[in-house]
N, C-alpha and C positions, 0 to 999 in steps of 0.2 A: 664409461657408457654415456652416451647422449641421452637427454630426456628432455622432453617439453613439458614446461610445468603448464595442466591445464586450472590450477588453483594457486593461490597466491601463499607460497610458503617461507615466511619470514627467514630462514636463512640461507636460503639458499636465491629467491628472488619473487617476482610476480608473473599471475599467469601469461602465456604467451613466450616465453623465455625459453630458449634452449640451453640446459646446462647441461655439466659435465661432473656426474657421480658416479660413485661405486657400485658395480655390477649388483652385490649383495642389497646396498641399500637401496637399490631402482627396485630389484624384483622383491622383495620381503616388507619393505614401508609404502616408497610411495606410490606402485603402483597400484598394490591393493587398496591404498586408502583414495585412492581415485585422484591424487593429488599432481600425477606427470601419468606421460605415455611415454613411447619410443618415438625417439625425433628423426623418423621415417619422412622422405619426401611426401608420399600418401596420408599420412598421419596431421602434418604441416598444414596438407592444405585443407583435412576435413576439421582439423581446429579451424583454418580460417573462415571456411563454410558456417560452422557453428556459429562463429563468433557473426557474421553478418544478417547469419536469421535471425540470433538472439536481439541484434540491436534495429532489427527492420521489426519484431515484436515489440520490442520494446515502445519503438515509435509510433506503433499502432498505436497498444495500449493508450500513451498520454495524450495523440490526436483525441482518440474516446472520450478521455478522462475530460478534455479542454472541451467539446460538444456539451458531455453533460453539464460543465461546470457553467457554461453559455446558459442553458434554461435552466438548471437551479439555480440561476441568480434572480429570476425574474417570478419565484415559486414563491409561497408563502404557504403554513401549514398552522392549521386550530388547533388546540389540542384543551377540550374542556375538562376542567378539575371542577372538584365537590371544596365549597368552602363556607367556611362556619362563620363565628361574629368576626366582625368587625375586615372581613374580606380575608382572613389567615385560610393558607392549605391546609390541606388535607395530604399529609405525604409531597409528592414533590414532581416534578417533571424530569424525566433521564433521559439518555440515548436510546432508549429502548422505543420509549413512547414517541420521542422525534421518528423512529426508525418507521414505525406503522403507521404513522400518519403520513408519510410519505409515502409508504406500499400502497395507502390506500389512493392516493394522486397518479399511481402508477410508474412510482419514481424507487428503482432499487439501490438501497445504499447498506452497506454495513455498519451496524452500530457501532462498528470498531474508528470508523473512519471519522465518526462525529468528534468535534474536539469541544466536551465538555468540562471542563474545568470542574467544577461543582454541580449536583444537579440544581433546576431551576425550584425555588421554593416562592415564588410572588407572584402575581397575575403581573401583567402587562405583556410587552413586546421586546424579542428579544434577535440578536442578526447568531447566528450561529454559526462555527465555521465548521466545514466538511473538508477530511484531507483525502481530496480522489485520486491523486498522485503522487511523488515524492516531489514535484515541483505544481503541482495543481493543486488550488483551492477553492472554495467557492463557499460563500455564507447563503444559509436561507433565513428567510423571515419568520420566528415564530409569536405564534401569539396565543397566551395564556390567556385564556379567560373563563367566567366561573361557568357553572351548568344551570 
């Protein structure tokens, strides 16, 4: 039985593939697991369909990503802490607090996308990176200072 792998299944090959399996193991594994179809003329070309939106989305997506990345480079966000003697915090600065300081600028980003390493625990100025893409980045400027 022909099948199109529309997921990439190590032993047999990667999606896009037309193989050649057992009747039993097309209808009872992979098709139910969503991993081939039937390597139908019609089938062929609505994978290649798919596969052209997904990557004309895709492209959208990181044109987006590369706009924002252009004006959050030129952004810069406050973020006042409470500190006691001698200039020490009070707790610390996270992704969190980057995240709302930026909603408040009018700039949505996920606090998943912030790449902090550690959160920030010292006043001054700091470049932060932001991952808006798998190939987009862009740092903003923050600056800690006390209240």
């Amino acid at each position: 039985m022909k099948l199109l792998l529309r997921q990439d299944y190590e032993p047999l090959g990667v999606a896009g593939d037309v193989v050649n399996v057992k009747p039993g193991f097309a209808r009872n594994f992979l098709i139910p697991k969503g991993y081939g179809m039937l390597a139908t003329d019609k089938n062929v070309k609505r994978y290649e369909n798919d596969q052209k939106q997904m990557h004309w989305l895709q492209e959208k997506e990181k044109r987006q990503s590369e706009e924002l990345a252009k004006t959050l480079e030129n952004v810069s966000c406050t973020i006042t802490v409470q500190v006691g003697d001698e200039d020490k915090m009070f707790g610390s600065v996270t992704s969190q607090n980057i995240t709302e300081a930026l909603e408040a600028q009018g700039y949505m980003v996920d606090k998943r996308k912030i790449l902090l390493e550690e959160p920030i625990k010292s006043l001054g100025i700091y470049s932060v990176p932001i991952k808006l893409h798998t190939d987009v980045e862009a740092k903003v400027k923050v600056w800690v200072v006390k209240e």
